[in-house]
C-alpha positions as a Markdown table, in Angstrom:
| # | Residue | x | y | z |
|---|---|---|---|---|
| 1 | Unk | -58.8 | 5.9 | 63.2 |
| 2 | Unk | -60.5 | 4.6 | 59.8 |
| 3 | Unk | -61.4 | 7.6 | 57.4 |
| 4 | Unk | -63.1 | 8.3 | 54.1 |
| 5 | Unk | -61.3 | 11.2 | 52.1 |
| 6 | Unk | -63.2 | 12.8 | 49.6 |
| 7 | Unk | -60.6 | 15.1 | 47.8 |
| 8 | Unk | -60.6 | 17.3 | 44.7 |
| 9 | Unk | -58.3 | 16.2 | 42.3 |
| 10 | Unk | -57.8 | 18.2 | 39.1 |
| 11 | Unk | -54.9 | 18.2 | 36.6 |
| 12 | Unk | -54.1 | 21.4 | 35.7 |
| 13 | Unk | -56.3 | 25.0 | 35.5 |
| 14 | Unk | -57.8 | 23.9 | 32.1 |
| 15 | Unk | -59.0 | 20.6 | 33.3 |
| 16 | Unk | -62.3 | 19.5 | 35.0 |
| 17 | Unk | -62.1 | 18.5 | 38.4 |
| 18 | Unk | -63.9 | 16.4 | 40.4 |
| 19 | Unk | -64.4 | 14.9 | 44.1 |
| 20 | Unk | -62.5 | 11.4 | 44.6 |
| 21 | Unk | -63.0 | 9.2 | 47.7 |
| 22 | Unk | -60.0 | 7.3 | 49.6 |
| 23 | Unk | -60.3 | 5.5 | 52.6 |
| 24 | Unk | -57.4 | 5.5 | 55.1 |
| 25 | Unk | -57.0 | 3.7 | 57.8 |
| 26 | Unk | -54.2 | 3.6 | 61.0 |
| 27 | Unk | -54.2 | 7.0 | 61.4 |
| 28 | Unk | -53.6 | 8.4 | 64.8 |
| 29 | Unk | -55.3 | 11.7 | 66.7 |
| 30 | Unk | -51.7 | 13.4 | 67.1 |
| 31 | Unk | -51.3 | 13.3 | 63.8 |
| 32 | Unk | -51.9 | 16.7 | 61.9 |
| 33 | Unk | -53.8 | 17.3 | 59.2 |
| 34 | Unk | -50.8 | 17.1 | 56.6 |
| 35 | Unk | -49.1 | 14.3 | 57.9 |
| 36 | Unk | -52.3 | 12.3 | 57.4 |
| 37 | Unk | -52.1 | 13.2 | 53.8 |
| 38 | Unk | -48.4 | 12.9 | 53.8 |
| 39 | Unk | -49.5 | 8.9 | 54.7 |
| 40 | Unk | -52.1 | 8.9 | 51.9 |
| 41 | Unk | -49.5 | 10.3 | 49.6 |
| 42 | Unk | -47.2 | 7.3 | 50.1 |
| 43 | Unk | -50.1 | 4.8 | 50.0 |
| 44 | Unk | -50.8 | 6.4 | 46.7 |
| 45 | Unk | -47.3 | 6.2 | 45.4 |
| 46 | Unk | -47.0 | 2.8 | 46.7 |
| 47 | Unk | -50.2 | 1.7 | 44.3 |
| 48 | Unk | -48.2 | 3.7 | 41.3 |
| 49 | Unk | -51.1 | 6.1 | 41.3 |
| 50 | Unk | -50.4 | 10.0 | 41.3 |
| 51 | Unk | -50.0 | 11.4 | 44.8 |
| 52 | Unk | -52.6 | 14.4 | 45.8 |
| 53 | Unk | -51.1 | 18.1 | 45.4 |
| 54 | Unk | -51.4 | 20.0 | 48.3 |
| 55 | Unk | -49.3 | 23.5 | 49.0 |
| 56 | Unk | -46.9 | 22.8 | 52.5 |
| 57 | Unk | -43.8 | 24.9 | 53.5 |
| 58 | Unk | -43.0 | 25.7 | 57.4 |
| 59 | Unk | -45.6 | 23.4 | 59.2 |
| 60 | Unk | -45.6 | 25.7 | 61.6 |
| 61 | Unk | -48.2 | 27.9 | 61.1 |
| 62 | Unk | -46.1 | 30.9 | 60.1 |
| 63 | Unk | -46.0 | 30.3 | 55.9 |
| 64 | Unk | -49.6 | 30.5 | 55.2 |
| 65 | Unk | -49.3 | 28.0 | 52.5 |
| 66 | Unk | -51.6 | 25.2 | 53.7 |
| 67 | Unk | -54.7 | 26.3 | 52.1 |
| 68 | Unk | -57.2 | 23.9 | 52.3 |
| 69 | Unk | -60.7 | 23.6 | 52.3 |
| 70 | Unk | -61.9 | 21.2 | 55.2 |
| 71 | Unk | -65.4 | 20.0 | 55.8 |
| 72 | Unk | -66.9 | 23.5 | 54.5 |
| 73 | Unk | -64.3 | 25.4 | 56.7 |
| 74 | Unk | -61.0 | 26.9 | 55.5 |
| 75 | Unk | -57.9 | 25.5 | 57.9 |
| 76 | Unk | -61.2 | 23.0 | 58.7 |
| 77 | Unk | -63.2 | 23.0 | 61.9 |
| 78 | Unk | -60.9 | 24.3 | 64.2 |
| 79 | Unk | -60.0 | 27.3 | 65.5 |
| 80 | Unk | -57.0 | 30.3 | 65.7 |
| 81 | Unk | -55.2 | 27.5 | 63.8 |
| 82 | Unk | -53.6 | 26.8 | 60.1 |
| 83 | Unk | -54.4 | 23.6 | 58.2 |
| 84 | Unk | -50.6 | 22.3 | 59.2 |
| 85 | Unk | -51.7 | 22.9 | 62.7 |
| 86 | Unk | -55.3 | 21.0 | 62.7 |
| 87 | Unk | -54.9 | 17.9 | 64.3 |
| 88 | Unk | -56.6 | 14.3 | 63.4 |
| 89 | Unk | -58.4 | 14.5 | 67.4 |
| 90 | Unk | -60.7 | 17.0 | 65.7 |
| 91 | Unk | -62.1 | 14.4 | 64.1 |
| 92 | Unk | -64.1 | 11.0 | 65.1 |
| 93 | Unk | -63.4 | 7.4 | 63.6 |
| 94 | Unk | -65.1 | 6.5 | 60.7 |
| 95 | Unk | -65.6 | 10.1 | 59.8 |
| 96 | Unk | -65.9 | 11.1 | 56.1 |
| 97 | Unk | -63.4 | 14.1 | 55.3 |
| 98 | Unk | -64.4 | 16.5 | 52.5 |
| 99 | Unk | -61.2 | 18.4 | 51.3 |
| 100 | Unk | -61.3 | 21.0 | 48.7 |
| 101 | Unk | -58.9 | 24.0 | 47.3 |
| 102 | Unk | -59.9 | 27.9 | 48.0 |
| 103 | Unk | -62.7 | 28.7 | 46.2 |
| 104 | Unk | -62.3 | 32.0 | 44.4 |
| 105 | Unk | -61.8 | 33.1 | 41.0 |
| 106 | Unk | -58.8 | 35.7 | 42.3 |
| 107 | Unk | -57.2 | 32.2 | 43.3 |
| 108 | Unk | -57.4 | 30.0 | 40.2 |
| 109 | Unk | -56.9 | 26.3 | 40.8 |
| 110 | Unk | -53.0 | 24.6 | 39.4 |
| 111 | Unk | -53.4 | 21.3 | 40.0 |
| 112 | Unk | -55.8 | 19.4 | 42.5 |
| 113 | Unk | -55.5 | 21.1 | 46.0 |
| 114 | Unk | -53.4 | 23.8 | 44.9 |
| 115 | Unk | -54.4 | 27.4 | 44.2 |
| 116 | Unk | -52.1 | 30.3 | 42.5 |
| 117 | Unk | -52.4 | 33.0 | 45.2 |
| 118 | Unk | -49.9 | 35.3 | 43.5 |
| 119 | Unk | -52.8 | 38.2 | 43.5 |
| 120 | Unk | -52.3 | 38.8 | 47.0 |
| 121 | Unk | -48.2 | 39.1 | 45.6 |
| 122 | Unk | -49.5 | 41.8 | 43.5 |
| 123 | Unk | -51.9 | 43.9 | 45.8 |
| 124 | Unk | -48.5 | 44.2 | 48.2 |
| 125 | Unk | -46.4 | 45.5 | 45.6 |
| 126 | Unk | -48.8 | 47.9 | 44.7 |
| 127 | Unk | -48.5 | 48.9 | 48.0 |
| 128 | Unk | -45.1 | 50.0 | 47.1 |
| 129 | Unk | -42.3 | 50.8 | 50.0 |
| 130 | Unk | -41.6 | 53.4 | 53.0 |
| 131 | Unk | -39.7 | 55.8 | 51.8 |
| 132 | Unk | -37.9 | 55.9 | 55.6 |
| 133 | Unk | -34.5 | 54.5 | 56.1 |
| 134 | Unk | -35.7 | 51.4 | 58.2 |
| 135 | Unk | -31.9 | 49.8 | 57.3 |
| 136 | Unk | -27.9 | 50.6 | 57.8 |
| 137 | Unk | -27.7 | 53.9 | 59.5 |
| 138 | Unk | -31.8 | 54.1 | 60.9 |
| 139 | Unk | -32.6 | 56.3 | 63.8 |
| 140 | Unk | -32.7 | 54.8 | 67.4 |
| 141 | Unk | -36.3 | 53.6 | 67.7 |
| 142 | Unk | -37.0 | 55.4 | 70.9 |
| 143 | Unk | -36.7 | 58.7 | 69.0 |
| 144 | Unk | -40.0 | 58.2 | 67.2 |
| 145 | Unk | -42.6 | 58.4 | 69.6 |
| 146 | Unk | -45.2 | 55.8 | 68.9 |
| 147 | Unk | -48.5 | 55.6 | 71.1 |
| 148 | Unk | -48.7 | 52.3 | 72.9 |
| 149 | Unk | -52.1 | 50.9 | 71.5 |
| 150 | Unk | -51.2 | 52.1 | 67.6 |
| 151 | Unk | -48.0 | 49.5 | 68.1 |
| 152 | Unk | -49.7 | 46.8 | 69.2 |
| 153 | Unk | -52.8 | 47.5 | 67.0 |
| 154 | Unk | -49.8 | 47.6 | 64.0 |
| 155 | Unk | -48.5 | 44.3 | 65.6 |
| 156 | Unk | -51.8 | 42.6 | 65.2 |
| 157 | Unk | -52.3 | 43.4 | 61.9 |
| 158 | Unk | -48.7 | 42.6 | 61.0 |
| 159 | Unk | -49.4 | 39.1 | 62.1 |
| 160 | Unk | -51.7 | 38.4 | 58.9 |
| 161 | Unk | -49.9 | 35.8 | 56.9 |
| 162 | Unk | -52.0 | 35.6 | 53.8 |
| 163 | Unk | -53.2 | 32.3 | 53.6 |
| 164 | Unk | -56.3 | 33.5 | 52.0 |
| 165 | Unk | -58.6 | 31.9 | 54.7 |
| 166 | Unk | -60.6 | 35.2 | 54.4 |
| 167 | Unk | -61.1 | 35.3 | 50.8 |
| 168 | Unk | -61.9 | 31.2 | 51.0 |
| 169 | Unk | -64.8 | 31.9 | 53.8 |
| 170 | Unk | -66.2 | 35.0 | 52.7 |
| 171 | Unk | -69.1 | 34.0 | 50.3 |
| 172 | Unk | -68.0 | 37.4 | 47.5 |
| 173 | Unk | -64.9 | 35.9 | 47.6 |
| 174 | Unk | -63.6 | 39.5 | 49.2 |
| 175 | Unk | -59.9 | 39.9 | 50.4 |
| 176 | Unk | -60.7 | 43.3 | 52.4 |
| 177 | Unk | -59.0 | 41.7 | 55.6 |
| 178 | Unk | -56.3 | 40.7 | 53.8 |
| 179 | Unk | -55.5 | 44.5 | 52.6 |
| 180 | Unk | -56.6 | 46.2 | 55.8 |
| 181 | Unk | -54.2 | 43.9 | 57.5 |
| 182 | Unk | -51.7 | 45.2 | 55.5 |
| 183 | Unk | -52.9 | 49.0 | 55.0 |
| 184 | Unk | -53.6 | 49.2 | 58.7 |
| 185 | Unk | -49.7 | 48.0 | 59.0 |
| 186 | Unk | -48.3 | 51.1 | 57.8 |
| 187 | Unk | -51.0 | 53.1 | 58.5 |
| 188 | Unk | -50.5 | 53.1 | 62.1 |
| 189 | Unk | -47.4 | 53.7 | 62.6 |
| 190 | Unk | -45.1 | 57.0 | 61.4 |
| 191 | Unk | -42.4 | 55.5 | 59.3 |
| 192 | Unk | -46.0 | 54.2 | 56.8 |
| 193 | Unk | -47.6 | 57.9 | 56.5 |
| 194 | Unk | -45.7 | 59.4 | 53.9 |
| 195 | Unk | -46.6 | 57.2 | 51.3 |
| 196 | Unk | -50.1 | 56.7 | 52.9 |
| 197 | Unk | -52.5 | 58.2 | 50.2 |
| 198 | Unk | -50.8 | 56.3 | 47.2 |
| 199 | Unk | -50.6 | 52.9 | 49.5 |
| 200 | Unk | -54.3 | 52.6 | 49.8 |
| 201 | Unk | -55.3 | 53.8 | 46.5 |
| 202 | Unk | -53.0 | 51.7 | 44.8 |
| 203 | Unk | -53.8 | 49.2 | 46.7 |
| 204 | Unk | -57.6 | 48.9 | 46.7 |
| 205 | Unk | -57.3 | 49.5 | 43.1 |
| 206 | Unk | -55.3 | 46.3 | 42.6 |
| 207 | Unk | -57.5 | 44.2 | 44.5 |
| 208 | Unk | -60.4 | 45.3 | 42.3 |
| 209 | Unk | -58.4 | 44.5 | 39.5 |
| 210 | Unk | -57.8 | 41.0 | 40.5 |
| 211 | Unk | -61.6 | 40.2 | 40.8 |
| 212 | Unk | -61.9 | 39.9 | 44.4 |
| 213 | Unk | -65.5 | 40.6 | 45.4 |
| 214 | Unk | -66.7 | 43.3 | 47.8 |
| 215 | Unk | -66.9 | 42.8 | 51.9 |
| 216 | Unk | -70.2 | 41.3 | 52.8 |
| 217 | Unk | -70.2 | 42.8 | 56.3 |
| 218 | Unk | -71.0 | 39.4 | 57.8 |
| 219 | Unk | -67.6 | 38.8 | 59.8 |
| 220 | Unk | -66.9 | 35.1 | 58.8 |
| 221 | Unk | -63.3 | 36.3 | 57.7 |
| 222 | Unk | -62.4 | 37.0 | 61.4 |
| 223 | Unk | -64.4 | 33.7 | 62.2 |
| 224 | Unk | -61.8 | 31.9 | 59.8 |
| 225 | Unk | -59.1 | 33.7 | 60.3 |
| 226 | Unk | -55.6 | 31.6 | 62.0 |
| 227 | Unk | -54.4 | 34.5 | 63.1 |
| 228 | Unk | -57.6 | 37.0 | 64.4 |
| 229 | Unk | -57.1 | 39.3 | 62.4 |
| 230 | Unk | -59.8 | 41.7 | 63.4 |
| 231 | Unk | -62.5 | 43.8 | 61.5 |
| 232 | Unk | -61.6 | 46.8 | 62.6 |
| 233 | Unk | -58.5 | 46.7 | 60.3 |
| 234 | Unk | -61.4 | 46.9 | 57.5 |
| 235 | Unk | -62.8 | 49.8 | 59.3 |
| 236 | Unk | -59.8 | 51.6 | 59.1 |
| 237 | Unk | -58.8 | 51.0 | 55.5 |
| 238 | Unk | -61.9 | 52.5 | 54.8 |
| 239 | Unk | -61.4 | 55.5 | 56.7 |
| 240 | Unk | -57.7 | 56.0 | 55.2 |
| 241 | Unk | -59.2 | 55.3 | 51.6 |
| 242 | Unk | -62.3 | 57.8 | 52.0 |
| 243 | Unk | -59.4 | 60.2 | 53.2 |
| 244 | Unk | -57.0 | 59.2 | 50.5 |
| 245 | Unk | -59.8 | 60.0 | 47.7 |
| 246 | Unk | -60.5 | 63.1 | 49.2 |
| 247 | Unk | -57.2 | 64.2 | 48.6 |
| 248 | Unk | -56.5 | 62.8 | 45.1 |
């Protein structure tokens, strides 16, 4: 395959950016999306020219570092999948391939395809901890009845891995699926309620704080999502925040 790359490249967060076009060629369909840009990379550095920045860790759609903005699409135009796991078959020969950072200004840019995410670092640790013993001498799971659909439900939302695809997609630049993923976590399950109340407060209030928009109730978070996370986690962080507020 024969492309045309259109990537943002940008120094740093107090430079100005702009859109740069590469063409690459010998590139096959199995390929995924980063080891295409792996093979620009050493083209690049071949040329003596400075490689293109791009965040990469596991490759295996676990990490949630490969946040890139494909085509108009975060993780690009497939779906259920991260960026490390889009493959070159999703597109055709010849095809010209915008690629962009996260948009948001939550997730300022470092350096060309690189955003700082570390606000989603802070919303968790507002979150705080369980105050349960969930390590050493912890009670036999089986003694804490948990009903069947709240695990799995607490399963699903566990499996969030905070890319930021939501936030990317969503056009308030809102990270409400990110924090019902991981309110509705806790929420769910018995070993979480203690510190419920103060979770979601503390929570929602950092979010705010970091400039993250409101949810526009238009769904394209799920849409974009890698790993399905569902709206109803939003639904519920709602309910356990109108509950919370009634009690404070």
């Amino acid at each position: 395959m024969k492309l045309t790359l259109k990537i943002w490249r940008q120094k740093n967060a107090a430079a100005e950016g702009k859109i740069v076009e590469y063409p690459i060629d010998h590139i096959e369909p199995d390929m995924s999306f980063l080891e295409m840009l792996d093979i620009l990379n050493d083209e690049l550095i071949m040329k003596g020219d400075e490689p293109v920045a791009f965040d990469h860790d596991c490759r295996e759609g676990i990490c949630g570092m490969c946040s890139l903005y494909i085509n108009g699409e975060a993780h690009g135009p497939d779906r259920g999948v991260t960026t490390c796991q889009l493959h070159m078959r999703m597109f055709k020969d010849g095809d010209t391939i915008f690629i962009e950072p996260f948009r948001a200004k939550a997730f300022p840019v470092i350096k060309d395809l690189v955003v700082d995410r570390s606000s989603f670092d802070r919303i968790q640790h507002a979150g705080g901890f369980i105050s349960v013993n969930t390590s050493g001498n912890t009670i036999d799971a089986n003694t804490i009845p948990v009903n069947k659909k709240d695990a799995d439900d607490a399963f699903d939302a566990a499996a969030c891995i905070g890319c930021g695809a939501c936030v990317a997609t969503c056009k308030n630049s809102s990270a409400m699926l990110f924090v019902a993923a991981k309110v509705s976590q806790y929420a769910l399950l018995p070993q979480g309620r203690i510190e419920a109340t103060d979770r979601v407060l503390n929570m929602v209030s950092q979010m705010d704080a970091e400039g993250f928009g409101n949810c526009t109730n238009t769904g394209a978070c799920e849409v974009e999502c890698p790993k399905g996370i569902s709206l109803e986690n939003i639904a519920r962080m709602n309910r356990e925040y109108m509950s919370a507020s009634l009690k404070g």
